[in-house]
PyMOL CGO cylinders between C-alpha atoms (Angstrom):
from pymol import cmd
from pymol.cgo import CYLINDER

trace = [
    CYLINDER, -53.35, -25.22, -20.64, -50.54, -27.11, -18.52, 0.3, 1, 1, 1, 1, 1, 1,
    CYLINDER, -50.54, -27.11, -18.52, -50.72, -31.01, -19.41, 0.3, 1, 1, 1, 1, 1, 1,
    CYLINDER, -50.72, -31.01, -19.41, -48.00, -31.57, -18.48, 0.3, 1, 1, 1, 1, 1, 1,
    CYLINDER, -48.00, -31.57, -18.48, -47.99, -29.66, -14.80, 0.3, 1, 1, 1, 1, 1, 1,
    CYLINDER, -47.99, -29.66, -14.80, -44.79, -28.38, -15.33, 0.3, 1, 1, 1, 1, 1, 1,
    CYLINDER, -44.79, -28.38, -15.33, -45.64, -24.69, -15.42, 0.3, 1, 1, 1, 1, 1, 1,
    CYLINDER, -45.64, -24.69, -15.42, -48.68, -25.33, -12.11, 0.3, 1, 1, 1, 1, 1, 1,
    CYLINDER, -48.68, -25.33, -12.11, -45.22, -26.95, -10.14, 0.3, 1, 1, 1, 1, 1, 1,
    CYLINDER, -45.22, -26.95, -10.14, -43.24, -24.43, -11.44, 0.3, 1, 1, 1, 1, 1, 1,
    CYLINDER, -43.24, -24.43, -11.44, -45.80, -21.44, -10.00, 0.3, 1, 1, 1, 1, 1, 1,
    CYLINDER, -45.80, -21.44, -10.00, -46.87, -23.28, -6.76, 0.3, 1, 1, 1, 1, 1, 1,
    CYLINDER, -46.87, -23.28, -6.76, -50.51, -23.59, -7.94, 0.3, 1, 1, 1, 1, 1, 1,
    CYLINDER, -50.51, -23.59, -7.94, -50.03, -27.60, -7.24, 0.3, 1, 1, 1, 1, 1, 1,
    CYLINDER, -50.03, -27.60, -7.24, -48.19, -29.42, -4.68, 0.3, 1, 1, 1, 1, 1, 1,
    CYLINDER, -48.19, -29.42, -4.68, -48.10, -32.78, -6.89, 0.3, 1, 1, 1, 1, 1, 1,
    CYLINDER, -48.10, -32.78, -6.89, -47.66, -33.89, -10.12, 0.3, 1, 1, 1, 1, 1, 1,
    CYLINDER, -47.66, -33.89, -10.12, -50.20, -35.79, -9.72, 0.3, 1, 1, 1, 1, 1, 1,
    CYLINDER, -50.20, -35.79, -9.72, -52.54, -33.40, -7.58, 0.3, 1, 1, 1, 1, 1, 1,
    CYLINDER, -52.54, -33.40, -7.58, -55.37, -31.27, -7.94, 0.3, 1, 1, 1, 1, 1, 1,
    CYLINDER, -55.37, -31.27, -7.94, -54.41, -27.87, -10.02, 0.3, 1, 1, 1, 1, 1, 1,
    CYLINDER, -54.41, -27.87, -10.02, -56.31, -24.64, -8.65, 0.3, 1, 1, 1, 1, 1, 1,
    CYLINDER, -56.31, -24.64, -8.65, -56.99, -22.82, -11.66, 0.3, 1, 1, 1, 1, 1, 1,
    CYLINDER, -56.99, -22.82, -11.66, -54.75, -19.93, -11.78, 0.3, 1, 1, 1, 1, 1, 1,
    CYLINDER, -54.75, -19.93, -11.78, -53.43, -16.63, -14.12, 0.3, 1, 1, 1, 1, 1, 1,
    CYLINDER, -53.43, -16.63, -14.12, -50.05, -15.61, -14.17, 0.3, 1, 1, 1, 1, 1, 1,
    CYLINDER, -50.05, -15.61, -14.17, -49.43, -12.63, -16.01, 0.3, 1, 1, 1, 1, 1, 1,
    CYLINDER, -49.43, -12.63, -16.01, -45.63, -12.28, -17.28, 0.3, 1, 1, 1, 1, 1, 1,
    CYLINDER, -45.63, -12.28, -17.28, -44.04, -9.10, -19.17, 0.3, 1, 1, 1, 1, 1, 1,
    CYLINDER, -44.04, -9.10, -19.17, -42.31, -8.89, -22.30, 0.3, 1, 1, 1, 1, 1, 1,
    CYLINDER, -42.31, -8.89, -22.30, -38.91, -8.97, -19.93, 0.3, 1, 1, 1, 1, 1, 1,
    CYLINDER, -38.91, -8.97, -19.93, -40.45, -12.29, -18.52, 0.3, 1, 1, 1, 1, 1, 1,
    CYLINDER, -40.45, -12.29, -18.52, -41.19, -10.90, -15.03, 0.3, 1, 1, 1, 1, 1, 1,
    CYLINDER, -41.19, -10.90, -15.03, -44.27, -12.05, -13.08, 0.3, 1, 1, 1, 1, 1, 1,
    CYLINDER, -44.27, -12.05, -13.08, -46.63, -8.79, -12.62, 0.3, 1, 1, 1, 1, 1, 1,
    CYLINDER, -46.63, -8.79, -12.62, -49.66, -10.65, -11.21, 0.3, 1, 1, 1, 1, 1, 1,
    CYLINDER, -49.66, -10.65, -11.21, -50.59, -13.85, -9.87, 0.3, 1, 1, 1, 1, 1, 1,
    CYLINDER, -50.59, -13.85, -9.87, -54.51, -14.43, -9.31, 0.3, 1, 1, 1, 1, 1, 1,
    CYLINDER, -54.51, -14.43, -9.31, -54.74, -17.94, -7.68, 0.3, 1, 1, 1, 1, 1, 1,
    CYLINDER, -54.74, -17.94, -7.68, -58.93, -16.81, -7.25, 0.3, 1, 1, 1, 1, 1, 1,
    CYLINDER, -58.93, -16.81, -7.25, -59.61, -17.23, -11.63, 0.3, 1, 1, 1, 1, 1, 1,
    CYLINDER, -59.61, -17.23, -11.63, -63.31, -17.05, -11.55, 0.3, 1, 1, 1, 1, 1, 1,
    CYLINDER, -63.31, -17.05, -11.55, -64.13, -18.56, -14.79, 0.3, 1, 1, 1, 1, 1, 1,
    CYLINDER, -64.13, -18.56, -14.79, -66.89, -16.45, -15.32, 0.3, 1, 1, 1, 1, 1, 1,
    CYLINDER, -66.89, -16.45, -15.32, -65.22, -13.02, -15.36, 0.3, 1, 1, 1, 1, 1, 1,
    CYLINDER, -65.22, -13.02, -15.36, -61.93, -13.86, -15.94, 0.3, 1, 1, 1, 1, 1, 1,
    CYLINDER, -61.93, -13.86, -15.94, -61.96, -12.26, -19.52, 0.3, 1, 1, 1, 1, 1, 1,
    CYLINDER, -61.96, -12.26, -19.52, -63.47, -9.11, -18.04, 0.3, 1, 1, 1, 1, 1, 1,
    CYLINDER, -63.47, -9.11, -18.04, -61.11, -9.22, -14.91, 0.3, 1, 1, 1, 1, 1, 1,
    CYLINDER, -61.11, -9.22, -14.91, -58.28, -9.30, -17.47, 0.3, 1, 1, 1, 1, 1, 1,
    CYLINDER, -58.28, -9.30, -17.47, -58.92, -6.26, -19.55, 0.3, 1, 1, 1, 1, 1, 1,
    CYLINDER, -58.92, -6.26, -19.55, -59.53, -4.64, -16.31, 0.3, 1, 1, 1, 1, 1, 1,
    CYLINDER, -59.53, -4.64, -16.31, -56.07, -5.66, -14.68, 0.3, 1, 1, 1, 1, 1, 1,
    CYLINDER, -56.07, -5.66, -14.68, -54.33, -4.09, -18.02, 0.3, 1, 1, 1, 1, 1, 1,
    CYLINDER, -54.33, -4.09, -18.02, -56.59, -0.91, -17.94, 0.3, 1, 1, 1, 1, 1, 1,
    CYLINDER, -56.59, -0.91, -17.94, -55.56, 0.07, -14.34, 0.3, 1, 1, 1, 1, 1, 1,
    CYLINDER, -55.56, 0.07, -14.34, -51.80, -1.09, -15.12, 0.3, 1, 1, 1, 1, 1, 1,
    CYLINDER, -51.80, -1.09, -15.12, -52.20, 1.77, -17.74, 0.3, 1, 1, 1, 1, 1, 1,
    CYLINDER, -52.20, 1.77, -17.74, -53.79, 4.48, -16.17, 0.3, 1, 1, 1, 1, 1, 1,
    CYLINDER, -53.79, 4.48, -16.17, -51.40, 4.10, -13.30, 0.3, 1, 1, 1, 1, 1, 1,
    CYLINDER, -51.40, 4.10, -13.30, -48.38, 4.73, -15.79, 0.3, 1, 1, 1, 1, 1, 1,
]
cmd.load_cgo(trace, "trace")
């Protein structure tokens, strides 16, 4: 959770401090580089979605 807004400014998922936040998943690496950015979070399946994003990151290694 951002309260703050710092991190939704930081990753352009806000335009405001003050403005509506799009939910949003940024995955990061242990090196601290962005590998995926999924401004579409369905609440739903994001768990699922998740595992799934890791699996194929796997298999194609």
């Amino acid at each position: 959770m951002d309260t703050g807004r710092n991190l939704s400014l930081l990753y352009g998922v806000t335009d405001a401090p003050d403005g509506a936040i799009k939910r949003s998943a940024i995955i990061i690496d242990k090196s601290g580089k962005i590998i995926e950015i999924d401004r579409q979070v369905n609440a739903t399946t994001h768990g699922a979605d998740v595992v799934n994003f890791f699996k194929a990151l796997e298999s194609s290694n």
